[in-house]
C-alpha positions in Angstrom: -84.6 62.4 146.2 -87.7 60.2 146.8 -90.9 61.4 145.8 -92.6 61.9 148.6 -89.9 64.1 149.9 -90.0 66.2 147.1 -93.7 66.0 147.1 -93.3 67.8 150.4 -90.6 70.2 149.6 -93.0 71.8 146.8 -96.3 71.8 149.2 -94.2 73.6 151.5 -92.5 76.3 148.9 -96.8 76.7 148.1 -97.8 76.9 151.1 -95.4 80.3 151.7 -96.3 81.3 148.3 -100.0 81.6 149.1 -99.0 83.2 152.5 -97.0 85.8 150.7 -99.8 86.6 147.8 -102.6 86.7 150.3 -100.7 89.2 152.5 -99.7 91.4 149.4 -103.4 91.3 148.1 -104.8 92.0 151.8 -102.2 94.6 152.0 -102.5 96.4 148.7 -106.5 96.6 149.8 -105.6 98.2 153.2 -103.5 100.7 152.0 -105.5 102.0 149.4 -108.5 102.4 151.5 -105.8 104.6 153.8 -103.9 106.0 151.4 -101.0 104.6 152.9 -100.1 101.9 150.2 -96.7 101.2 150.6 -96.5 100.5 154.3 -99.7 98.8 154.3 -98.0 96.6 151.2 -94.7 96.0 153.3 -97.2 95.3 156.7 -99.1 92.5 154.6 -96.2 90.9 153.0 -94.9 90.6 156.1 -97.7 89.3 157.8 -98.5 86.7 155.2 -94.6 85.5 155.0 -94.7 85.1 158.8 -98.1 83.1 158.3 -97.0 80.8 155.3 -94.0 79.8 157.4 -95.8 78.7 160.2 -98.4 76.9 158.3 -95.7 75.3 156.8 -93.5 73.8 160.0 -96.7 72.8 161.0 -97.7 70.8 158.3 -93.9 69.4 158.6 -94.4 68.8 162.2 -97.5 67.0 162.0 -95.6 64.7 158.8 -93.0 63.5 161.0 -93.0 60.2 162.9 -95.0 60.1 166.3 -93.7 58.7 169.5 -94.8 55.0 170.2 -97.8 55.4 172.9 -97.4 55.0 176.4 -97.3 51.5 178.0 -100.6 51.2 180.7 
């Protein structure tokens, strides 16, 4: 594997990664303010999975090769 592929394979596993600790650490905060930890736990996981996967296609979208402009 090249290195910039797998340079790009690792941003992208980091880029859920954050998603997924930021969530939990939002979450945990939430749910002990309202006494409701475990949902509020599950709500932010989810929330920052769903976040660290977009931010990552994005990041893979904007990577790949763009269209040659159009003739005037």
């Amino acid at each position: 594997m090249s290195y910039e592929l797998e340079k790009k394979r690792k941003s992208a596993g980091g880029q859920v990664g954050m998603g997924l600790a930021l969530g939990a650490g939002i979450g945990a905060a939430v749910g002990v303010a309202t006494g409701e930890v475990a949902v509020w736990l599950s709500v932010g996981i989810a929330v920052g999975l769903a976040l660290g996967v977009g931010i990552s296609a994005k990041s893979r979208r904007k990577d790949k090769v763009q269209p040659p402009d159009k003739p005037e």
